[in-house]
C-alpha positions as CSV (number, residue, x, y, z in Angstrom):
1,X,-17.4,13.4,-9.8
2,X,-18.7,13.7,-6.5
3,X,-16.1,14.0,-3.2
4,X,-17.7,10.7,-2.8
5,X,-16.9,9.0,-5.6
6,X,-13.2,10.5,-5.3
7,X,-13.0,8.9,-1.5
8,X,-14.1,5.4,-3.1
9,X,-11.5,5.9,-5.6
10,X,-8.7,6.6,-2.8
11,X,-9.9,3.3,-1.0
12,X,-9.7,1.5,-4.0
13,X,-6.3,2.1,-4.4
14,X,-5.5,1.3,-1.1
15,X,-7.5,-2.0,-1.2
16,X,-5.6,-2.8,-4.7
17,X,-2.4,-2.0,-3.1
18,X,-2.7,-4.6,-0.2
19,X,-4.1,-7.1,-2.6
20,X,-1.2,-6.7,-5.3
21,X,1.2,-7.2,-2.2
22,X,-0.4,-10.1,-0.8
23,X,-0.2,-11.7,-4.4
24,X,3.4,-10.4,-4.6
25,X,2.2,-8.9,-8.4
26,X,4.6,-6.8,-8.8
27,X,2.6,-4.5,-12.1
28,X,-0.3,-3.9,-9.5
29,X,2.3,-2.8,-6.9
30,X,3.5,-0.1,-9.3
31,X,0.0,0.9,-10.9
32,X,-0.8,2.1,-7.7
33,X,1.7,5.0,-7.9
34,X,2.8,7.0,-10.1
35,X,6.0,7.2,-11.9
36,X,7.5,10.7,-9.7
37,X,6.4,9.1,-6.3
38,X,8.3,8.5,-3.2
39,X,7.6,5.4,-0.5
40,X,8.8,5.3,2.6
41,X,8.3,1.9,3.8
42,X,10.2,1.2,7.1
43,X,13.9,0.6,5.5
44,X,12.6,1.9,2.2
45,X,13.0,4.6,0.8
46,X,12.8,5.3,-2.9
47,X,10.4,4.5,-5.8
48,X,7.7,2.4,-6.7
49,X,10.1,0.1,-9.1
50,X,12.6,-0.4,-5.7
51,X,9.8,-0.9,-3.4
52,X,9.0,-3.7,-5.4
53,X,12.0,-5.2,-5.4
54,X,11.8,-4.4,-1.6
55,X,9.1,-6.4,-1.3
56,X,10.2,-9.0,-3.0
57,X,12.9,-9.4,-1.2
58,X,11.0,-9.2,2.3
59,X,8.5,-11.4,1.6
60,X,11.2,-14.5,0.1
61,X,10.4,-16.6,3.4
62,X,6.4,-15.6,3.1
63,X,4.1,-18.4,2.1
64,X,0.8,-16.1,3.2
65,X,0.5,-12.4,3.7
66,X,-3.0,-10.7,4.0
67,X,-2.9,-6.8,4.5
68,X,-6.6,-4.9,6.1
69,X,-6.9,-1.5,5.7
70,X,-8.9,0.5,7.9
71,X,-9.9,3.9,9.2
72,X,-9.1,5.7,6.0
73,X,-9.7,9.2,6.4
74,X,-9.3,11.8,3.6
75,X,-8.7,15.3,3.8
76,X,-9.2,17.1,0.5
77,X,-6.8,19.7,-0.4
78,X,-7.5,20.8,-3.3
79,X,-9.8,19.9,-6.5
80,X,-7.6,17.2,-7.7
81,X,-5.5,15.9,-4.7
82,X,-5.9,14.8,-0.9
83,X,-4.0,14.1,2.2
84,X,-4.7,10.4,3.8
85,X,-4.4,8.6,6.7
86,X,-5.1,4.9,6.9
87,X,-4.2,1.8,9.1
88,X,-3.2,-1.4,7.8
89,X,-3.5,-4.6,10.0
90,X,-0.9,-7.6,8.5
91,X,-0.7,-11.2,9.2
92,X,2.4,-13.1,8.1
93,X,3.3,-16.4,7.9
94,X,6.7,-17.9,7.7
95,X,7.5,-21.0,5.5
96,X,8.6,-24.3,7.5
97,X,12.2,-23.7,8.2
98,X,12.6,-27.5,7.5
99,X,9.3,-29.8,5.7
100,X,6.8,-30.2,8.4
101,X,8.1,-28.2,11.1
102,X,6.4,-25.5,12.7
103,X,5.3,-22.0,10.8
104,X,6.2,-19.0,12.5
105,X,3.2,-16.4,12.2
106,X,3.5,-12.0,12.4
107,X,1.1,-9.7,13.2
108,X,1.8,-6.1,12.2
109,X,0.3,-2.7,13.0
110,X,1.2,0.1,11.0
111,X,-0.3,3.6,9.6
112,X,-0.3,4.4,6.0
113,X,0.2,8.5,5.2
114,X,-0.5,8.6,1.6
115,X,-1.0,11.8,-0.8
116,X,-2.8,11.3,-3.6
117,X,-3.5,13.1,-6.9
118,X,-5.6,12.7,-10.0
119,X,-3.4,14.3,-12.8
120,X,-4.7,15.3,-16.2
121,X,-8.1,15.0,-15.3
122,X,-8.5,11.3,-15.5
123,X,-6.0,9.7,-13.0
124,X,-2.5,8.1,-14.1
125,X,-2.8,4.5,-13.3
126,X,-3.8,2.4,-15.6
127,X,-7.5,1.9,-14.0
128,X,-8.1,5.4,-14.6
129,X,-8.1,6.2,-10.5
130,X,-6.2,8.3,-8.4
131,X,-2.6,7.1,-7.7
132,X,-0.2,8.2,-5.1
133,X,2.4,10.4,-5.1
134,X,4.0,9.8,-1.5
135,X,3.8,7.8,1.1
136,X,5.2,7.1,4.6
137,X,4.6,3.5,6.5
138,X,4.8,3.2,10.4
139,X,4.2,0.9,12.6
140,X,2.0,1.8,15.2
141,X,2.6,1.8,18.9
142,X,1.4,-0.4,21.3
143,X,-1.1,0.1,23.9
């Protein structure tokens, strides 16, 4: 494989891993790490199993969530693993807090530092791509 074909397999993780979260399913969450890795997502920190349940539990009062990612830029560091940087742009809207009332709606800014792998030669998530192994969430600052 080409160092281009190995960025298009980092961005399609990352582009999985916003849509799994926007459709709250939770296997496509986890496929997108493997089993040893460490999130840290704001208040999170831990595995892919509890970021699930994280999420979950964050997005109870979320009738629509779309996550952007942008500006991903790789760093290889070796043959089979990279450093990445990436910003994801979320919009968020509330449920009702009574029928009919008025729906509260989030923007969020925040950077993605990822590290990613391809183990055994073929990947580890079920897709055959690269997975993560860490990763750190921010939100960005304003201005």
């Amino acid at each position: 494989m080409s160092r281009a074909d190995d960025r298009f397999e980092i961005q399609d993780v990352l582009f999985r891993y916003a849509r799994a979260v926007d459709r709250l399913d939770d296997d496509a969450i986890a496929a997108c790490y493997f089993d040893d890795a460490v999130d840290v997502h704001g208040g999170y920190t831990g595995d892919a199993a509890g970021l699930v349940e994280d999420i979950r539990t964050r997005h109870r009062t979320i009738d629509s969530s779309q996550h952007f990612i942008s500006n991903v830029l790789v760093e290889f560091t070796g043959q089979d693993s990279a450093d990445v940087e990436s910003y994801c742009l979320c919009f968020l809207r509330q449920e009702p807090a009574e029928p009919g009332g008025e729906q509260e709606l989030a923007v969020i800014r925040c950077r993605y530092v990822d590290r990613f792998e391809r183990r055994d030669g073929s990947g580890a998530s079920p897709t055959g791509s690269s997975s993560s192994t860490s990763r750190a969430s921010s939100p960005s600052s304003t201005g």
